[in-house]
C-alpha positions in Angstrom: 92.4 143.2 157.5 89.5 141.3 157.9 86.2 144.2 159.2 84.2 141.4 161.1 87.4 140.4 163.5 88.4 144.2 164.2 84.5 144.6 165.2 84.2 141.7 167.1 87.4 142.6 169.1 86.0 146.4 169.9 88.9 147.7 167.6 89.1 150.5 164.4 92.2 150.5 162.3 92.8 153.9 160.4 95.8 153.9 158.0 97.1 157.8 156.8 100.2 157.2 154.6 102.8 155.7 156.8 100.9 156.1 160.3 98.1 153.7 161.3 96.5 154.0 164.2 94.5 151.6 166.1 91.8 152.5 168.0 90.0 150.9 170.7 86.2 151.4 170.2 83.9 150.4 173.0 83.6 153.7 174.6 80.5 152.2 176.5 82.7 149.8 178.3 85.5 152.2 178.4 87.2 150.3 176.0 87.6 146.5 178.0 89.2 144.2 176.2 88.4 140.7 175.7 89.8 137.9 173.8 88.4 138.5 170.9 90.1 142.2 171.1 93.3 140.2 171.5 93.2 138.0 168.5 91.8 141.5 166.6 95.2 143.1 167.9 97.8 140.6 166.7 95.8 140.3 163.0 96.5 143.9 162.9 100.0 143.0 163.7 100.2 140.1 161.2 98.7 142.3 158.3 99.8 145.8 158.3 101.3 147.0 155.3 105.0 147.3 155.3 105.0 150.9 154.5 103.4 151.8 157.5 106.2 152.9 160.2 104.4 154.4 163.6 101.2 152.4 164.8 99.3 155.2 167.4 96.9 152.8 169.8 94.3 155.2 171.4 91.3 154.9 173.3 87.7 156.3 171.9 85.3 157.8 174.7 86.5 158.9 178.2 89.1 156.3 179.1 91.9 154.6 177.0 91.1 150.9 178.4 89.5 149.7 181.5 91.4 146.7 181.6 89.4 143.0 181.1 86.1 143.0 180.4 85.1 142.0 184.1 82.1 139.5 182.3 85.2 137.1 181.6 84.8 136.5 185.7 81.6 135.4 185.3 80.7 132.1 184.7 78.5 132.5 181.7 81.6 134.5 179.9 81.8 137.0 176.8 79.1 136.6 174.6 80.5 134.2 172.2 84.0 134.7 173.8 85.6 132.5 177.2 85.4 133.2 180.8 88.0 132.1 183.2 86.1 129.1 184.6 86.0 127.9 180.9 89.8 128.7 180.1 89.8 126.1 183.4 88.4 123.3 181.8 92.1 122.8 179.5 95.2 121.3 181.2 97.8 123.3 181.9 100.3 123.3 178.6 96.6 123.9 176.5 96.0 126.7 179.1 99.8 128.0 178.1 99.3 128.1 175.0 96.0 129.4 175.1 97.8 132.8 176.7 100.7 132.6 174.4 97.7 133.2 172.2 96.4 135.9 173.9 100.4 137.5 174.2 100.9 138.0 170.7 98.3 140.8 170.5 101.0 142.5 172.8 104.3 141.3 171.6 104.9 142.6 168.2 104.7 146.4 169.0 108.0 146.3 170.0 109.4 144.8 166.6 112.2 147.1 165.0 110.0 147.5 162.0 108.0 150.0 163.5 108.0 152.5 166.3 104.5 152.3 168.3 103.3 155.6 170.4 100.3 154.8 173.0 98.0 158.0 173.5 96.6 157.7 176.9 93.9 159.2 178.5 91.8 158.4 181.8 92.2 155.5 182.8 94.8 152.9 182.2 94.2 149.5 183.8 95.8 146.5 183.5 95.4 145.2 180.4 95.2 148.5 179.1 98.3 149.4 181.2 100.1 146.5 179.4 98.8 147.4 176.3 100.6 151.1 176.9 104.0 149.6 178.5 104.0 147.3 174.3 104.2 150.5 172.7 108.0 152.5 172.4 106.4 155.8 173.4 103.3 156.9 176.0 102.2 160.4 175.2 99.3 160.7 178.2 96.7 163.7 178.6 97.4 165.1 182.2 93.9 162.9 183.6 95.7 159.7 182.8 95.6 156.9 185.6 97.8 154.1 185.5 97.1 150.4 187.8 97.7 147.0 187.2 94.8 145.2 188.7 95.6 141.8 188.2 97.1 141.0 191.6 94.0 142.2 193.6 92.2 139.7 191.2 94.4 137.0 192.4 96.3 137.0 189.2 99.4 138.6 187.5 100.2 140.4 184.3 100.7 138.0 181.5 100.1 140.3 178.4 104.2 141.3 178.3 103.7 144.2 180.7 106.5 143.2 183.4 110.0 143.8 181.7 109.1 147.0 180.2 107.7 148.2 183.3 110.9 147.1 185.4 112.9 148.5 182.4 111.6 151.7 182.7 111.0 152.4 186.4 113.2 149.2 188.2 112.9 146.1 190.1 111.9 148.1 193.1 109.2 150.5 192.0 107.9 148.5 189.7 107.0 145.4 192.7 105.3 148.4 194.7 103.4 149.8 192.3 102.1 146.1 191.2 101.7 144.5 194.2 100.2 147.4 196.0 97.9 147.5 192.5 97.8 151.5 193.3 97.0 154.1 190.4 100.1 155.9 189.1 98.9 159.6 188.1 100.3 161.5 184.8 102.5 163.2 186.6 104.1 160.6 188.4 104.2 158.9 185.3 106.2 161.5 183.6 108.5 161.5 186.9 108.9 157.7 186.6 109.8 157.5 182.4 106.4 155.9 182.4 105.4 158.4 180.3 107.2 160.3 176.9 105.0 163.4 177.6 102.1 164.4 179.5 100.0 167.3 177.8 96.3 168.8 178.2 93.4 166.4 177.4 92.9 169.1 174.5 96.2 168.9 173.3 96.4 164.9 173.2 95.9 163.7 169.5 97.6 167.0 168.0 101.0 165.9 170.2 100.6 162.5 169.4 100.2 163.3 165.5 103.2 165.8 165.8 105.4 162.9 167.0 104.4 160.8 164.4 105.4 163.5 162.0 108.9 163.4 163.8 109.6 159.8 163.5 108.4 159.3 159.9 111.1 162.3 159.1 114.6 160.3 158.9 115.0 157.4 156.7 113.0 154.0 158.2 115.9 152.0 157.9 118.0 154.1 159.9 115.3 154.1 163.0 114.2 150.6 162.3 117.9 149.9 162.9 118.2 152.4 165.9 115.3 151.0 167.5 117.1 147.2 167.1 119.8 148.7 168.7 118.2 150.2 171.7 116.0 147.4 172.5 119.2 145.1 173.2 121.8 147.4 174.8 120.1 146.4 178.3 121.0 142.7 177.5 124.2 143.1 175.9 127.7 143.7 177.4 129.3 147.3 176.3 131.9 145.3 173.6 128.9 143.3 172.5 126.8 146.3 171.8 130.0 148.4 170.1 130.0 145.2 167.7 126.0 145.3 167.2 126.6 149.3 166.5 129.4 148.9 163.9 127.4 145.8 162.1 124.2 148.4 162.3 126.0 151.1 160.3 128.2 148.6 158.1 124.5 147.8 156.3 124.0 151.6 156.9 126.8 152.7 154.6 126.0 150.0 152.1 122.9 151.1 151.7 123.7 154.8 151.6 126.3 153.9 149.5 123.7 152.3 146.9 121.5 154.8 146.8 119.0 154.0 149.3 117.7 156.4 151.5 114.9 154.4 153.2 
């Protein structure tokens, strides 16, 4: 992983064993992201080695993410980054793909490969709040404040943050608390599914590092291949996800049966 990019996007990477953890270092901006932080986020993504299996994203300083970096409104931009009026200049399929870009710092937490936990603390906004719906799990300290922000900028979320939010909480919910761009509280959160656990600010990393204990316990290929599973049951019909389950165990049993316990 190349030092200059992860510092140019705000970002440390710490690797213990099987768990890495990403950390999101700007505490002076409580932690805004930028595009540089996005292209840092899906090199992490490309290069991680394969025998990590739980990626923790946390937030240094008082606040896990702030959303954007509110300079990118400006017309002068992010130092050496883009502003909006710049990302205007392209024509629309550029301007596509320029986001698709900008996605794929987002989209691989939720590969089977690995099972992502997102400690969250203080504030959670927008980007941030997508960055916390990528990951499988949300562990929040009990001052965590949830809001997507993009519609009272005139925008809308387009860092993958819509379907797991209407996964988790529903169609319904999920339009109010968007469109009414309101903070969600930890205990709401909890309420909601939005969140996995909500513990003391105190307590944060030590639940966070207990869980990734947990998951690195069983054999990865088993929850590699549970997570598969559980990401598609919503989309499948129930005889289509009883044939997924028995071609899941099927390469289960051959591997137990060869002698493979990973």
């Amino acid at each position: 992983m190349d030092p200059a990019l992860l510092a140019d996007g705000g970002l440390r990477l710490e690797v213990d064993g099987p768990v890495a953890t990403v950390v999101l270092d700007r505490p002076e901006a409580r932690n805004a992201q930028t595009p540089a932080t996005w292209a840092a986020l899906a090199a992490v993504g490309d290069t991680l080695d394969p025998s990590v299996r739980v990626v923790v994203v946390r937030g240094e300083g008082p606040s896990f993410c702030a959303g954007i970096d509110r300079r990118m409104l400006t017309p002068e931009g992010v130092p050496g980054g883009t502003s909006f009026a710049r990302l205007l200049e392209l024509d629309d399929d550029a301007l596509a793909d320029r986001i698709a870009e900008f996605q794929r710092g987002f989209s691989w937490w939720r590969r089977p490969e690995r099972v992502t936990i997102a400690a969250v603390h203080g504030h959670a906004i927008g980007a941030g709040f997508q960055l916390a719906l990528a990951c499988d799990l949300r562990i929040m300290a009990d001052d965590a404040q949830l809001c997507m922000r993009e519609p009272a900028l005139g925008l809308v979320p387009d860092l993958g943050g819509t379907q797991p939010l209407v996964e988790i909480v529903g169609y319904s919910r999920a339009l109010e608390m968007v469109a009414t761009t309101r903070f969600v509280g930890a205990d709401e959160a909890a309420e909601l599914g939005l969140a996995t656990a909500v513990v003391p600010g105190s307590d944060l990393l030590d639940a966070v590092r207990d869980l990734a204990a947990a998951l690195v316990a069983p054999p990865h290929g088993a929850v590699s291949a549970t997570k598969e599973l559980l990401l598609a049951a919503g989309r499948r019909s129930y005889d289509e996800q009883l044939r997924a389950e028995r071609l899941a165990q099927v390469g289960r049993l051959r591997a137990m049966g060869a002698g493979t316990t990973v």
